[in-house]
Backbone as JSON, one array per atom type, in Angstrom:
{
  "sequence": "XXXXXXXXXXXXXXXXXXXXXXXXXXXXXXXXXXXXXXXXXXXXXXXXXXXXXXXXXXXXXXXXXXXXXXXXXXXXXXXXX",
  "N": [[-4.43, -7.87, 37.63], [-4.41, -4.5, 36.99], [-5.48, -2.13, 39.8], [-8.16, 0.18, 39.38], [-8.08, 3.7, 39.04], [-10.65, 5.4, 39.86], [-13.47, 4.01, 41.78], [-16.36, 2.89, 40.29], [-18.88, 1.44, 41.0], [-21.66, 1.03, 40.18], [-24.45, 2.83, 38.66], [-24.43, 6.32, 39.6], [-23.06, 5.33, 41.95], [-20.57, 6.63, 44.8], [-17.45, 8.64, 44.01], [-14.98, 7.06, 43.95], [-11.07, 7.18, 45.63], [-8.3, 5.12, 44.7], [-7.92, 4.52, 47.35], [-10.13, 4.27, 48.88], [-11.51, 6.57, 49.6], [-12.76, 10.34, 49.43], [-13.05, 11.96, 46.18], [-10.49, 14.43, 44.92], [-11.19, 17.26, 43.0], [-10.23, 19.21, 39.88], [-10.8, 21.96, 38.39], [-10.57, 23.63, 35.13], [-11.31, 27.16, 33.84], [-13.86, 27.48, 34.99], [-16.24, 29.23, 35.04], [-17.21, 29.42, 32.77], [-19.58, 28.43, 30.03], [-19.78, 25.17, 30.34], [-17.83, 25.01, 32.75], [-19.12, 25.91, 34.5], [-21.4, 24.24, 34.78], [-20.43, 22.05, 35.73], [-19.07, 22.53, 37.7], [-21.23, 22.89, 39.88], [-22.06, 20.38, 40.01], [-20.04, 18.96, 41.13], [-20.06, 20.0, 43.7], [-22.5, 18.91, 44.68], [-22.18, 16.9, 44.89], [-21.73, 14.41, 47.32], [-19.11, 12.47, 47.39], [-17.48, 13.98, 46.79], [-14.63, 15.9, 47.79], [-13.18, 18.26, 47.75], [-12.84, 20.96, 45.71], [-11.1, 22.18, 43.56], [-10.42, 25.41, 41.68], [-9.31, 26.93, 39.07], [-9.42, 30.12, 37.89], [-10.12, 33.52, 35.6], [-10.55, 35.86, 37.02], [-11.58, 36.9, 40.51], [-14.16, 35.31, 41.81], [-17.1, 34.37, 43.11], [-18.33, 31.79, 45.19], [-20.46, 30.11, 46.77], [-19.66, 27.65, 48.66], [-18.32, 25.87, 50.63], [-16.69, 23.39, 50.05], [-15.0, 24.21, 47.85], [-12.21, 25.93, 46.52], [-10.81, 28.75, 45.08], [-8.71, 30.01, 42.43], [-6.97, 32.38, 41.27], [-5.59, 32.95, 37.97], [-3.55, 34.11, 35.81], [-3.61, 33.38, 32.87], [-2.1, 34.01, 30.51], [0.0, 34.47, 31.05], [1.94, 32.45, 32.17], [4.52, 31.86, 33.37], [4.14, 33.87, 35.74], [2.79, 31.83, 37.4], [2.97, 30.25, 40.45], [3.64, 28.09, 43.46]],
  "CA": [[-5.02, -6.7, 36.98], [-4.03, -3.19, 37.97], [-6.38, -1.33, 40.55], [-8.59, 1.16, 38.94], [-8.06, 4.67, 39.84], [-11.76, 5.3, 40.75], [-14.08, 3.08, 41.9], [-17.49, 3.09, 39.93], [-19.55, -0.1, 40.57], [-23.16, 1.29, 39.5], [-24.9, 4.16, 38.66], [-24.99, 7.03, 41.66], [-22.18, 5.36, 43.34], [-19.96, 7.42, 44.8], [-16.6, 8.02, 43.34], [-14.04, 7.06, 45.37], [-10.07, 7.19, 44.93], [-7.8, 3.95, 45.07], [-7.69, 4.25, 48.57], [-11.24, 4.13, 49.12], [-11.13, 7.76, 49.91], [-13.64, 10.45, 48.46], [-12.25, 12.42, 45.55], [-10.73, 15.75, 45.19], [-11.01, 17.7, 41.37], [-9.3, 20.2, 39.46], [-11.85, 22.65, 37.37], [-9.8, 24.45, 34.69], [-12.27, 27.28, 33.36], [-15.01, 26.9, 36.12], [-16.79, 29.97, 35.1], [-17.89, 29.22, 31.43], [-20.78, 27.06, 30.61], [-19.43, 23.94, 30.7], [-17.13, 25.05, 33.69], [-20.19, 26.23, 36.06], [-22.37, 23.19, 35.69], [-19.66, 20.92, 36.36], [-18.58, 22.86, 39.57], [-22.26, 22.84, 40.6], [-22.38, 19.14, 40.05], [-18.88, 19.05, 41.96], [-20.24, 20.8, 45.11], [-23.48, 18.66, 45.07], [-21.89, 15.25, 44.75], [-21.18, 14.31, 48.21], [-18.08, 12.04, 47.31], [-15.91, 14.94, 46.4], [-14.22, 16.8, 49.1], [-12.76, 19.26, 47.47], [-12.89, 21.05, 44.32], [-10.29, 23.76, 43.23], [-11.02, 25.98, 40.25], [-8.79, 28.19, 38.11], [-10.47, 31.38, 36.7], [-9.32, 34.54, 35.58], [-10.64, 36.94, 38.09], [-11.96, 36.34, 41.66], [-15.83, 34.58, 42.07], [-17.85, 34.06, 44.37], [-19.11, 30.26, 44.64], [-20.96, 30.11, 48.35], [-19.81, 26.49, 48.62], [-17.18, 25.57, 51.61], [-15.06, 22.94, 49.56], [-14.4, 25.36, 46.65], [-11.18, 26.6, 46.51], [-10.78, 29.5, 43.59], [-7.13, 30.04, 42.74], [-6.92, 33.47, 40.41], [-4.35, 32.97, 37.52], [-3.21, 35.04, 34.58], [-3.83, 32.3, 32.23], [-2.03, 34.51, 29.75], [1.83, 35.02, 32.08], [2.6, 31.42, 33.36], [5.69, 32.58, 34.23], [3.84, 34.22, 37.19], [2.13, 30.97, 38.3], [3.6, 29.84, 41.37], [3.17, 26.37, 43.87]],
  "C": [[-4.77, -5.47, 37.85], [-5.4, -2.73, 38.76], [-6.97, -0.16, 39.51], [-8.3, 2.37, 39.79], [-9.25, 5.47, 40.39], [-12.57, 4.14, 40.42], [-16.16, 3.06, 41.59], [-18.14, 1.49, 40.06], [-21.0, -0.41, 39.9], [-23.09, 2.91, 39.64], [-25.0, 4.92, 39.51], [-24.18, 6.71, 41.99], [-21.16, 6.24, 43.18], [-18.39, 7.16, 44.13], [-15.69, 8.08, 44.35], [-12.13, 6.84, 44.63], [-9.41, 5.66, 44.79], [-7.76, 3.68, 46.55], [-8.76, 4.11, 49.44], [-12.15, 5.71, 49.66], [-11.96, 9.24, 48.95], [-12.78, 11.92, 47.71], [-11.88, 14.08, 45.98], [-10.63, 16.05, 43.26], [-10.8, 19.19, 41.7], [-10.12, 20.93, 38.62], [-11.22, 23.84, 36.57], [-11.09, 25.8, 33.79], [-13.95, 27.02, 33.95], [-16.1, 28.06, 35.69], [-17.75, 29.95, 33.6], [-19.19, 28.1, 31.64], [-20.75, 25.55, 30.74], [-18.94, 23.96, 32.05], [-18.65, 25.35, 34.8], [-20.95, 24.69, 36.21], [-21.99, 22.14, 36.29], [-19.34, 21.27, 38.14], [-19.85, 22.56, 40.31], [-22.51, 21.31, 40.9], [-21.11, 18.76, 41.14], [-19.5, 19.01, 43.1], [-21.64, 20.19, 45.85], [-23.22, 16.92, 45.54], [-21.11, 15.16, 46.12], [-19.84, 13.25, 48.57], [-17.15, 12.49, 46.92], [-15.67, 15.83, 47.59], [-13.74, 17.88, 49.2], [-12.55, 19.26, 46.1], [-12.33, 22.42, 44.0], [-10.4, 24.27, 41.91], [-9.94, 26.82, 40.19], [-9.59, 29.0, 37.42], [-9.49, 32.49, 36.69], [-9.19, 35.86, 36.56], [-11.59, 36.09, 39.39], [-13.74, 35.59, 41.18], [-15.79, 33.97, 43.18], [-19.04, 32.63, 44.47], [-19.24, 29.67, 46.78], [-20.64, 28.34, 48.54], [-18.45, 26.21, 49.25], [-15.73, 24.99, 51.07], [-14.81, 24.01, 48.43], [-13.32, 26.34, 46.53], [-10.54, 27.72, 44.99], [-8.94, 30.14, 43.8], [-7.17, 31.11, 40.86], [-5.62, 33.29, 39.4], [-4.43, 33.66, 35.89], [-2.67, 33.55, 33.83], [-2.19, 32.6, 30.65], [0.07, 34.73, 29.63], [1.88, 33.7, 32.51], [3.44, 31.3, 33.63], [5.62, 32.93, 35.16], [3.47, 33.18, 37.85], [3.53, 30.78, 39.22], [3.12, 28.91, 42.35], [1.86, 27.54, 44.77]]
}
């Protein structure tokens, strides 16, 4: 049987990657209301290590792993690595 790509064994536990390793996530839309409570839940859950967000203009999210990455949702022609 293949390996799962996270590892949930009960409720609360942390999530971890295949490598036993604690996750990182991608938050497309971090600023809406779905997008904030997830980041907040992100930044509280101590098995994520990092959590990078796309929005349209800068924010301010007092929270160390949180990486905000500004993109013209609108031009992805401009995105770049």
């Amino acid at each position: 049987m293949a390996k799962d790509r996270f590892d949930i064994k009960e409720k609360n536990s942390p999530l971890l990657d295949a490598d036993g390793k604690p996750i990182k996530a991608l938050v497309i839309s971090a600023t809406g209301a779905v997008g904030k409570d997830l980041v907040q839940q992100l930044i509280e859950d101590s098995s994520v290590e990092r959590v990078d967000i796309f929005v349209r203009r800068e924010v301010k999210i007092p929270a160390a792993k949180v990486v905000a990455h500004v993109v013209d949702f609108d031009h992805p022609e401009t995105w770049s690595d």
